[in-house]
C-alpha positions as a printed NumPy array, in Angstrom:
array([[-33.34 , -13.808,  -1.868],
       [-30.783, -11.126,  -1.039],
       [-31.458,  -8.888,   1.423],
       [-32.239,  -5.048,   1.067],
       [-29.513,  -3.213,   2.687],
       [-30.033,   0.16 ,   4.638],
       [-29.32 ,   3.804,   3.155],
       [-26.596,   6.155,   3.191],
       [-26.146,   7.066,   7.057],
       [-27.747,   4.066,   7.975],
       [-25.88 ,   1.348,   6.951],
       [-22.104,   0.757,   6.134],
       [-22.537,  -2.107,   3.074],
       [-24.963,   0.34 ,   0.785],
       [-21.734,   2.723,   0.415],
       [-19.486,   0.328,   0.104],
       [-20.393,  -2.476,  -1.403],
       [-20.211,  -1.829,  -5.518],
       [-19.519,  -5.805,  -6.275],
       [-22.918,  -6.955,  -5.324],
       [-25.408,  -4.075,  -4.896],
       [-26.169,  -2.107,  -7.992],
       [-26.394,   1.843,  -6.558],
       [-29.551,   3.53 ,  -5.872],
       [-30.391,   5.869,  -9.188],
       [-29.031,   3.512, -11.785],
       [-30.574,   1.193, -13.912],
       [-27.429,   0.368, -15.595],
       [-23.677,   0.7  , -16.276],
       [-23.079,   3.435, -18.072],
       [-19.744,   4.212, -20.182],
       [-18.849,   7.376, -19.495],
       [-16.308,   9.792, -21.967],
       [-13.377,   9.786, -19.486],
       [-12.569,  13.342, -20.459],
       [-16.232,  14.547, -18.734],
       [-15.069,  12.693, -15.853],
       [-12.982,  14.844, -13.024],
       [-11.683,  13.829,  -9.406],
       [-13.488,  14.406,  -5.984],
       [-11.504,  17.295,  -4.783],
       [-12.502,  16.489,  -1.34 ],
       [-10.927,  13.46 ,  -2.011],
       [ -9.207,  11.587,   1.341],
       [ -6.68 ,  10.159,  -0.505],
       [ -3.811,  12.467,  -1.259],
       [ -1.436,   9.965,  -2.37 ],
       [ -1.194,   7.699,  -5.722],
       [  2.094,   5.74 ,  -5.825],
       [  3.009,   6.384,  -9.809],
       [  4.436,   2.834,  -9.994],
       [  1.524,   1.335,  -8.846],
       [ -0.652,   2.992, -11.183],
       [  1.519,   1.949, -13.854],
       [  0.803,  -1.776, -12.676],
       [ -3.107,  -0.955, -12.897],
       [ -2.858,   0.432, -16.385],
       [ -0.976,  -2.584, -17.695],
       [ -3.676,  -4.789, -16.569],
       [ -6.234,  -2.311, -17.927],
       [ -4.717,  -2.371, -21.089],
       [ -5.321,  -6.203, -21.304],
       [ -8.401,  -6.67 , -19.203],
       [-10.352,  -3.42 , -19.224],
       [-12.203,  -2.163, -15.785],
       [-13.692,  -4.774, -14.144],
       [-15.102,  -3.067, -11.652],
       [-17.098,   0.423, -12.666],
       [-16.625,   3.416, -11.084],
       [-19.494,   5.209,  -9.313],
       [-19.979,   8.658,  -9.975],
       [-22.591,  11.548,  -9.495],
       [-23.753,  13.907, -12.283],
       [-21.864,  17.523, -12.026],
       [-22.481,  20.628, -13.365],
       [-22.285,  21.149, -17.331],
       [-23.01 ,  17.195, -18.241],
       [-19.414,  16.396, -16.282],
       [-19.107,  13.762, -13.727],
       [-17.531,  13.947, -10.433],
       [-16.051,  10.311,  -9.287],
       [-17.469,   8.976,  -5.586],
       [-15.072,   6.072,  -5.616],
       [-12.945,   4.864,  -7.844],
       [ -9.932,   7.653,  -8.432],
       [ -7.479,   5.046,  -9.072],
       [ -8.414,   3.042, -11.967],
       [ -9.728,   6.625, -13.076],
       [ -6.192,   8.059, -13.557],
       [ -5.037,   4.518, -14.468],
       [ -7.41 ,   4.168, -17.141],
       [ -6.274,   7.719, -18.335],
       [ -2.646,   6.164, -18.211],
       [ -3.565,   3.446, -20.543],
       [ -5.176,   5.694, -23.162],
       [ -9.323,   4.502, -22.357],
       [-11.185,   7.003, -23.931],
       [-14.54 ,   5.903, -21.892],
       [-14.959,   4.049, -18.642],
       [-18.095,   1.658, -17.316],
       [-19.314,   3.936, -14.074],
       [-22.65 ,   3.692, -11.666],
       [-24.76 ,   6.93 , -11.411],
       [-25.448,   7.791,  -8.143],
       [-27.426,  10.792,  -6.587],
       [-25.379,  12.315,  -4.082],
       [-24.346,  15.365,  -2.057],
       [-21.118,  17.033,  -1.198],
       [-21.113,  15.648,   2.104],
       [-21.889,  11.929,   1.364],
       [-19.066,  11.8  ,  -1.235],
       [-16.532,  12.236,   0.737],
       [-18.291,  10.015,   3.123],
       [-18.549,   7.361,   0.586],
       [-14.939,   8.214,  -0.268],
       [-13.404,   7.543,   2.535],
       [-15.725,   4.183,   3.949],
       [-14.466,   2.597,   0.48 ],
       [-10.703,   3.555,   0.964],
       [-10.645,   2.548,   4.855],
       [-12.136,  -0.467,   4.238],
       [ -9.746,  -1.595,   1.568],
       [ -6.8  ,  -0.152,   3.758],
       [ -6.036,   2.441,   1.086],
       [ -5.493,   5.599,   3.172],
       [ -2.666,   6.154,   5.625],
       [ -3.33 ,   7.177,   9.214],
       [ -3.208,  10.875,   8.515],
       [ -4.945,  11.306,   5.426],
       [ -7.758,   9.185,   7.356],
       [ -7.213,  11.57 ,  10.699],
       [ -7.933,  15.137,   7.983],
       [-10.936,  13.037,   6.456],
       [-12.236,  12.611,  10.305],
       [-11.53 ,  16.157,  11.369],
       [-13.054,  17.678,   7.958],
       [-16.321,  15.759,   8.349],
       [-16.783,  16.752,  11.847],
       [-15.754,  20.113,  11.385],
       [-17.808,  20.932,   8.095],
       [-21.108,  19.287,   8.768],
       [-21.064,  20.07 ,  12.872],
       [-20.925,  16.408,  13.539],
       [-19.932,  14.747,  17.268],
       [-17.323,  11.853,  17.155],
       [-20.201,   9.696,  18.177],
       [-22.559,  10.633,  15.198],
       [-19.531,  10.058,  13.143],
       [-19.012,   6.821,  14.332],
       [-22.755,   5.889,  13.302],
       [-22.466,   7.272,   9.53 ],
       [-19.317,   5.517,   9.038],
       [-19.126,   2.291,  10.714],
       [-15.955,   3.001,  13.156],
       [-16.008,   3.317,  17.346],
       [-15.831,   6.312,  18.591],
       [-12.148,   5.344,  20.259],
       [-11.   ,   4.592,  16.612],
       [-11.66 ,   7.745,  15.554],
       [-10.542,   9.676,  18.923],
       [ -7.425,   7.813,  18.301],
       [ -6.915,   9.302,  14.512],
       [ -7.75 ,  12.509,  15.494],
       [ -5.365,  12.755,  18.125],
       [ -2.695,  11.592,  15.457],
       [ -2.823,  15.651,  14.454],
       [ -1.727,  16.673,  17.647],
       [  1.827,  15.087,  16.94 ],
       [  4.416,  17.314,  15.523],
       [  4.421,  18.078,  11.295],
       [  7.468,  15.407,  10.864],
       [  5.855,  12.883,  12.633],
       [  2.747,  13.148,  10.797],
       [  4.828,  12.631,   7.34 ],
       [  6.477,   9.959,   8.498],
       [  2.959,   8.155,   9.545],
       [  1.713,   9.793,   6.318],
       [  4.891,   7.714,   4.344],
       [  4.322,   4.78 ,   6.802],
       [  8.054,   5.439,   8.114],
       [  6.473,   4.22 ,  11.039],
       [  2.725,   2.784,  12.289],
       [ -0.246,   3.849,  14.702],
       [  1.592,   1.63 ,  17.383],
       [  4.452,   4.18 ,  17.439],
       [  1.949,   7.182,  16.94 ],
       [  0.195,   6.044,  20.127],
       [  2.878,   5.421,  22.312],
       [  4.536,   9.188,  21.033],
       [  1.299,  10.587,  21.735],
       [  2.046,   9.463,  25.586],
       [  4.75 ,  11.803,  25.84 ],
       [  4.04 ,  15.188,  26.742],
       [  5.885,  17.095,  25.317],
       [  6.735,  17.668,  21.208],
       [ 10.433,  18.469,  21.481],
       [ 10.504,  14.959,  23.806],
       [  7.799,  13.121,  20.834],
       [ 10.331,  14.551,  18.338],
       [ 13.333,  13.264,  20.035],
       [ 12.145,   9.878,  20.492],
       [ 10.793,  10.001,  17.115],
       [ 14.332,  10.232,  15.818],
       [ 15.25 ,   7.75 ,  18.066],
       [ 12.768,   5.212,  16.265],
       [ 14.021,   6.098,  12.708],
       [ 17.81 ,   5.953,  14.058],
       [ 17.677,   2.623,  16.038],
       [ 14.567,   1.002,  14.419],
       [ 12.95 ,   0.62 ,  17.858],
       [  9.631,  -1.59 ,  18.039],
       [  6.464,  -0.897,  19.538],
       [  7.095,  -2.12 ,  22.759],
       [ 10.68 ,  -0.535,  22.709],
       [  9.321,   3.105,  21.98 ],
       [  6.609,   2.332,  25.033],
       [  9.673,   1.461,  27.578],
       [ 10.859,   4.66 ,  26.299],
       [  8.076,   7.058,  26.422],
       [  7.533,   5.737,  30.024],
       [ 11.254,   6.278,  30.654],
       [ 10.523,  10.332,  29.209],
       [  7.427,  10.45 ,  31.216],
       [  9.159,   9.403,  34.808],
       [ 12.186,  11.583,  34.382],
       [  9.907,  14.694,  33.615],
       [  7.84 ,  13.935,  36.243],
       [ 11.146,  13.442,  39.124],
       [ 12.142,  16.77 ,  37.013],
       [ 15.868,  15.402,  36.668],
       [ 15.639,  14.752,  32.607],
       [ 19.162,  15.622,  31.596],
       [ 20.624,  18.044,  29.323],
       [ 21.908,  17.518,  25.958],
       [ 25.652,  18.961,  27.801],
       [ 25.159,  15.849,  30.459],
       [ 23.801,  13.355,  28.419],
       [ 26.988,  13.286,  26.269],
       [ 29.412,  13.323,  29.767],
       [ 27.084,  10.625,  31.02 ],
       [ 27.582,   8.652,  27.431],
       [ 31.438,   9.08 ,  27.872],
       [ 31.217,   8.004,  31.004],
       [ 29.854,   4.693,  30.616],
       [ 32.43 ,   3.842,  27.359],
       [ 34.964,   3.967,  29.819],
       [ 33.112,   1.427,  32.367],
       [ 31.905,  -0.693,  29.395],
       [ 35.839,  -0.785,  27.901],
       [ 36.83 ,  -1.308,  31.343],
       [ 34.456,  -4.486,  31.768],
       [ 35.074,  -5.93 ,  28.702],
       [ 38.905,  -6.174,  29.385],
       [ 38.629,  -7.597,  32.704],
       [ 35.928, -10.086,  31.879],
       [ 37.277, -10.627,  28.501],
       [ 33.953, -10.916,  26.932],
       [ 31.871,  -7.675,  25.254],
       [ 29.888,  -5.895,  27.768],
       [ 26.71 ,  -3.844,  26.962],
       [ 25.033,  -1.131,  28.862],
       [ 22.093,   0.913,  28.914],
       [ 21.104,   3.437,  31.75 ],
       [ 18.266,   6.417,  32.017],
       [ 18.781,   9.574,  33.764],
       [ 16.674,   8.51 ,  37.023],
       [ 19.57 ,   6.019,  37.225],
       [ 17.844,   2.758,  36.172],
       [ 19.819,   0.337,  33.805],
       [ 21.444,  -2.614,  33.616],
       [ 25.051,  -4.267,  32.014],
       [ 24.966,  -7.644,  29.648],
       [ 27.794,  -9.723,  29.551],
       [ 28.281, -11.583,  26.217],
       [ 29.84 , -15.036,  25.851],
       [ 30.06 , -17.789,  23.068],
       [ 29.647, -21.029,  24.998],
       [ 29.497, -22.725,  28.311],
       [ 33.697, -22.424,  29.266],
       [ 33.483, -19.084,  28.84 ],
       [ 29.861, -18.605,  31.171],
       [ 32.192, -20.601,  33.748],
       [ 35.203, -18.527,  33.602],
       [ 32.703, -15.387,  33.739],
       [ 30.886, -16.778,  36.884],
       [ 34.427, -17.594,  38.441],
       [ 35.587, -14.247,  38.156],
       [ 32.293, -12.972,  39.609],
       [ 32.769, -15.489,  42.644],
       [ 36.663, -14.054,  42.975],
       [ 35.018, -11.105,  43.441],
       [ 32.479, -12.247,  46.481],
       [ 35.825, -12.619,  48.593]])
């Protein structure tokens, strides 16, 4: 025998979980015209990838819904849609003129709750339409992070760390919004003080494709030359830059192997010596020892 699951605000699984719990208020599926049907405009998810929705349709066309959407009854015998969007606009793309849908009774604020649960736990949202979902519920129904972390299943700390996410600066947040790059990057940004610095580096990840653990070296690099106060200017940084082509041509001609080299403005850095196989390590470390004398 299955076990009753808890209410809305009480329990994740009774939002979420259409497949095997039929939704409080409904005795049935019903088939619903699609044209009384209209979107949640409190919806979380902002994006639809036209492609993708294309895909659905396709296998719409051929297979019909199989899972219903769940709705709540609107004004005027319409429907507004509590989860489900997607194979809403899909079906609309492959010319349904009804789709199966649950009833629910609902209110404006446990829509959108049920909205987003659904989409975050099928990894549907990206990290800043999930951040504006986080800051409108708070901010609209007076809740604390904390009693937002009971309604909707998360840690507090998760959602600290989304809402911090809209502290970055507006290109950032589009290019977490496209996934140009990930909360790992986000967090380690958000470690650097200053935007014009969280901006710079950003670039820096989209120019040089730097990993997580890269773009942490590199906000701790920021962080220490703010804090010695000798970050260089954009003038000095490009002397410095000439500078060490020079040394790095200079190297590579008298070792006679490609040198790389890397260096922050406090100083730190170090120079790689390349080589293709043992003779040439040899003649490298002979050279070195030439040098010892």
């Amino acid at each position: 025998m299955a076990v009753k699951r808890n209410a809305l605000g009480r329990g994740l699984d009774s939002l979420i979980s259409m497949d095997d719990v039929q939704p409080s208020g409904s005795s049935a599926i019903n088939e619903i015209a699609i044209h009384l049907i209209k979107p949640n405009p409190d919806q979380p998810r902002t994006n639809f990838n036209e492609e993708a929705l294309e895909e659905l349709a396709t296998s719409i066309r051929e297979h019909g819904i199989i899972q219903p959407l769940t709705v709540r009854a609107a004004d005027a015998g319409t429907y507004m849609i509590i989860s489900g969007e997607r194979r809403f606009r899909a079906a609309k793309l492959a010319g349904l003129e009804s789709v199966p849908a649950y009833v629910r009774t609902a209110n404006d604020g446990q829509i959108t709750e049920m909205a987003l649960i659904e989409n975050i736990q099928r990894e549907d949202l990206n990290a800043i339409e999930i951040a504006l979902t986080f800051r409108k519920l708070i901010d609209q129904y007076e809740l604390t992070q904390e009693r937002l972390s009971e309604r909707i299943g998360k840690k507090r700390a998760t959602i600290a760390n989304f809402l911090r996410l809209l502290k970055l600066p507006a290109e950032v947040q589009l290019g977490l919004r496209d996934k140009t790059v990930d909360m790992g990057h986000a967090r380690a940004l958000l470690s650097v003080e200053k935007p014009t610095q969280q901006l710079r580096l950003y670039n820096e990840i989209l120019k040089k494709g730097l990993s997580v653990r890269q773009v942490e070296q590199r906000a701790k690099e920021i962080n220490e030359e703010s804090a010695n106060g000798d970050a260089p200017k954009p003038g000095k940084e490009k002397s410095r830059s000439s500078e060490f082509d020079v040394l790095k041509k200079h190297l590579s001609k008298s070792f006679g192997v490609p040198v790389n080299m890397s260096c922050s403005a406090n100083g730190k850095g170090k120079i790689t010596f390349q080589f293709s196989n043992e003779a040439e390590l040899e003649r490298i470390i002979a050279l070195f020892d030439t040098l010892k004398h």
